[in-house]
C-alpha positions in Angstrom: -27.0 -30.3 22.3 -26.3 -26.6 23.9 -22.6 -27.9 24.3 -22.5 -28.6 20.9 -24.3 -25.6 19.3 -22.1 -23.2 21.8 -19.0 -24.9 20.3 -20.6 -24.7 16.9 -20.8 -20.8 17.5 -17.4 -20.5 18.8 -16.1 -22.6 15.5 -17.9 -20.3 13.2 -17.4 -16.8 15.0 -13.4 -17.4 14.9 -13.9 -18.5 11.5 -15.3 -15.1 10.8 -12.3 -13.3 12.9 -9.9 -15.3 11.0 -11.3 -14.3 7.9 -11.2 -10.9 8.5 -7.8 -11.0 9.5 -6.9 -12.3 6.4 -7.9 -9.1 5.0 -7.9 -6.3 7.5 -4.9 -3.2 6.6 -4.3 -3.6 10.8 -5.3 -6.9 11.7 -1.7 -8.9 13.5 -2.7 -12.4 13.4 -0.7 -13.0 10.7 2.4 -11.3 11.3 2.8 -7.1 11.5 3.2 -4.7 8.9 3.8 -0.8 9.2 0.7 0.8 9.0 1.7 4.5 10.4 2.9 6.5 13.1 1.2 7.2 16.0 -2.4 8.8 16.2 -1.7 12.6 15.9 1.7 13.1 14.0 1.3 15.3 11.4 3.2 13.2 8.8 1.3 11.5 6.3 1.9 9.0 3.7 0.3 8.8 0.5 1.0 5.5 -1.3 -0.1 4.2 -4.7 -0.8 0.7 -5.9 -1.5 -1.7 -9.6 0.8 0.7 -11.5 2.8 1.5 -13.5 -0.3 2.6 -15.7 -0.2 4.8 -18.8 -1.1 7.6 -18.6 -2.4 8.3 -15.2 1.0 7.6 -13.5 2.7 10.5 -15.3 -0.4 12.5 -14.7 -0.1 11.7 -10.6 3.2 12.4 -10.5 3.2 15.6 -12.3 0.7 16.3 -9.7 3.6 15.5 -6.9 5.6 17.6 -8.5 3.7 20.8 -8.4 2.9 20.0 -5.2 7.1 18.7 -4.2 5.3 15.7 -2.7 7.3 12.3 -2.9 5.3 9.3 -2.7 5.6 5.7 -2.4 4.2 3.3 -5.5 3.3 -0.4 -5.1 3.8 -2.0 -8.7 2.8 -4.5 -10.5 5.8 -6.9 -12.1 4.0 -7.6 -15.3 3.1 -4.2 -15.7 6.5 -2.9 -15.0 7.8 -5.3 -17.9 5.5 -3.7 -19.9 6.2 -0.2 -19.3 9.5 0.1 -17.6 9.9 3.7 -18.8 7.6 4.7 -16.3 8.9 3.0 -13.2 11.9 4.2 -14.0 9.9 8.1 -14.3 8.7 7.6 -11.1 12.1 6.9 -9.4 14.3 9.9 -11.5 11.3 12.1 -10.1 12.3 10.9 -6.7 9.2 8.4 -5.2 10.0 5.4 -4.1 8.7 1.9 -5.7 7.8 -1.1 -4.0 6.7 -4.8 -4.4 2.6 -5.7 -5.8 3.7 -8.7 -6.5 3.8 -9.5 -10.4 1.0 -10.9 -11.6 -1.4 -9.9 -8.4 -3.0 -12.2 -6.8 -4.8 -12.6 -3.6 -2.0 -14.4 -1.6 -4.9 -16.3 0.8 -5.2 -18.4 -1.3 -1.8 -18.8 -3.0 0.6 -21.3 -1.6 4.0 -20.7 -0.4 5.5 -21.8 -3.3 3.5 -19.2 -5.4 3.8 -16.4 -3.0 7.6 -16.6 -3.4 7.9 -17.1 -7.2 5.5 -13.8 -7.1 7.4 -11.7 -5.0 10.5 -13.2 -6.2 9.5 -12.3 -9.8 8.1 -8.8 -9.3 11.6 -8.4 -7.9 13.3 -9.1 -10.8 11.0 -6.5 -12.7 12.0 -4.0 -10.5 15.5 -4.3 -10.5 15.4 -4.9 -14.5 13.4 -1.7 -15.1 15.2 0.9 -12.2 18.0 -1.4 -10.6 18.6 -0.8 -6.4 14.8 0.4 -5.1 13.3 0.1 -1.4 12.4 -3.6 -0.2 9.0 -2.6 0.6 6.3 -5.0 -0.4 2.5 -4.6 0.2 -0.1 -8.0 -0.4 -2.8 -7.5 -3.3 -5.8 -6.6 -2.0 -4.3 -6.7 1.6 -4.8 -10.8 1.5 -2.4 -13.2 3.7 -2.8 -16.0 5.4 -0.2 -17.6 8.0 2.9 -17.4 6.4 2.7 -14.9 4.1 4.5 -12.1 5.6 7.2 -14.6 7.2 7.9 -15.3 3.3 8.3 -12.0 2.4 10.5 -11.1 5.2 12.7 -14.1 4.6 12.8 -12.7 1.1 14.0 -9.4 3.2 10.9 -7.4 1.8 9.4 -5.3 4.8 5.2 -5.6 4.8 3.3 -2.3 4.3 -0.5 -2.0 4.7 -2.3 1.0 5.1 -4.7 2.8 7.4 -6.7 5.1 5.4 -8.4 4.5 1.7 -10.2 6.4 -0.6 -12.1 3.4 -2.1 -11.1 4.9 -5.5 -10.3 1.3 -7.9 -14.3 1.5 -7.7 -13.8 4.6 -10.4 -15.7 7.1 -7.8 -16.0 10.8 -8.4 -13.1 12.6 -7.0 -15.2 14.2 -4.5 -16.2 10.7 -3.2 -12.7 9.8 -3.3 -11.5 13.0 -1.1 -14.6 12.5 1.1 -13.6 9.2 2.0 -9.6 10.0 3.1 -10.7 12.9 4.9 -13.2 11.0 7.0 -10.7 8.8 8.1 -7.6 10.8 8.5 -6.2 11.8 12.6 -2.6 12.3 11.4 0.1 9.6 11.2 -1.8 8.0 8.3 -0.5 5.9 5.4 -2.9 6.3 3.0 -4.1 4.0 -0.1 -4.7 5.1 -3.6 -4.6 3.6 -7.4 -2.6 4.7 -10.2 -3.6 1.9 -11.9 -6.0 -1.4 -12.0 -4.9 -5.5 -11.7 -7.6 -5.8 -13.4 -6.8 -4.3 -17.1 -3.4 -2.1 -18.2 -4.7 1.7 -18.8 -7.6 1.4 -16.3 -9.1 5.3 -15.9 -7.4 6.8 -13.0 -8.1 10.3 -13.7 -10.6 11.1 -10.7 -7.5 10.3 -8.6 -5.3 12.0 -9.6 -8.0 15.1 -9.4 -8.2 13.9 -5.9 -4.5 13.6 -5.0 -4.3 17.2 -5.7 -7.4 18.5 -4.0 -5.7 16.2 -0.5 -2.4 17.7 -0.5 -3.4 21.1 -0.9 -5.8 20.9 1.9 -3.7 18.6 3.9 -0.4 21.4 3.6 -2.7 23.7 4.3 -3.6 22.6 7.7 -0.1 21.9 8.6 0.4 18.5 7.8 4.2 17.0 5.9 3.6 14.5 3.3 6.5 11.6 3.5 7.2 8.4 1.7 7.1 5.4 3.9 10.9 5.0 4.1 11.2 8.0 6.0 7.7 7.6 8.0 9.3 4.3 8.9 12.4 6.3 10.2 10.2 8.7 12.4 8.7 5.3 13.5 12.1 4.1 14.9 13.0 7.4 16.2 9.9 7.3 18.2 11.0 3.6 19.4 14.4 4.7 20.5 13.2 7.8 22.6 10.6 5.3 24.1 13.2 3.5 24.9 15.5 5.8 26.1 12.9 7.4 28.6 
């Protein structure tokens, strides 16, 4: 009987692991994805995800602009069918926009047939709406489950998770939202934010894009370069080579 209630905890507290692995931005189990730079660097990445939403979008990237910040934006397919105008804002303004899958789903518990049609699909928005654009693709709700990210890759999409949020697709205050980022930044970071919601087109994003600009101004201030993750992904291979090399 202790055998078999032992085994019984073993069974359930990998169960629990496996689960969060499923889910966590750093967890490995299932295959890696660039989460940031070393502990320390002063780069940071500020990525955005569920757009392309009108009007907050425009309104955050306005806010990039005052602040000559370029950013990295996770988009929805359908939505970028719907408004391509805006995708295509986003790259003429100079950010870089990746792949949310197009109808966002949590890919645990899609199969592999699914998880391809969805990145394959959300593709095709993109390259509809702005043509060429970076092969960077991030899992709704940072869901996978064996496989996922092999599929992507195969599709020669590179995995991005993140390793700070603001918990802001809860519609938080924007001094929650900034509370929240700057508990969890130590430099290197690539950090998660909404422009938009999977749940409805035109979701309220307004208290971050308040946010945004109350993070970068702080952030600039204290010495710290705001990159998109193509060329955080650069410092990371840099920093490879040089180990390398030593």
């Amino acid at each position: 009987m202790g055998s078999f209630v032992i085994g019984a905890g073993f069974a359930a507290a990998a169960a629990v692991a496996a689960g969060y692995q499923s889910m966590a931005p750093t967890g490995h189990w299932y295959g890696r994805a660039f989460t940031g730079l070393k502990r320390g660097t002063r780069q940071l990445a500020l990525t955005f995800d569920d757009g392309p939403n009108d009007p907050h979008t425009l309104r955050l990237s306005e806010v990039l602009s005052r602040h000559n910040v370029k950013a990295t934006f996770f988009l929805i397919g359908s939505y970028v069918k719907q408004r391509p105008d805006i995708a295509r804002e986003l790259v003429r303004a100079g950010h870089i926009v990746g792949n949310h899958t197009f109808s966002h789903p949590n890919l645990i518990f899609a199969s592999a047939r699914e998880t391809t049609k969805e990145l394959r699909d959300c593709e095709q928005a993109l390259m509809d709406a702005v043509g060429e654009h970076s092969r960077l693709f991030r899992p709704p709700f940072g869901g996978r489950r064996p496989g996922t990210l092999k599929i992507a890759r195969a599709l020669g999409l590179e995995p991005v998770m993140w390793s700070v949020t603001g918990w802001d697709w809860k519609g938080k205050p924007a001094e929650y939202i900034e509370k929240k980022v700057s508990q969890q930044i130590r430099g290197g970071d690539v950090i998660l934010l909404h422009d938009g919601s999977h749940a409805a087109f035109g979701a309220d994003r307004s208290q971050s894009v308040v946010a945004i600009d109350r993070i970068i101004a702080t952030y600039s201030a204290q010495g710290y370069e705001f990159v998109t993750i193509p060329e955080m992904m650069q410092e990371h291979a840099r920093g490879n080579l040089s180990s390398v090399a030593c």
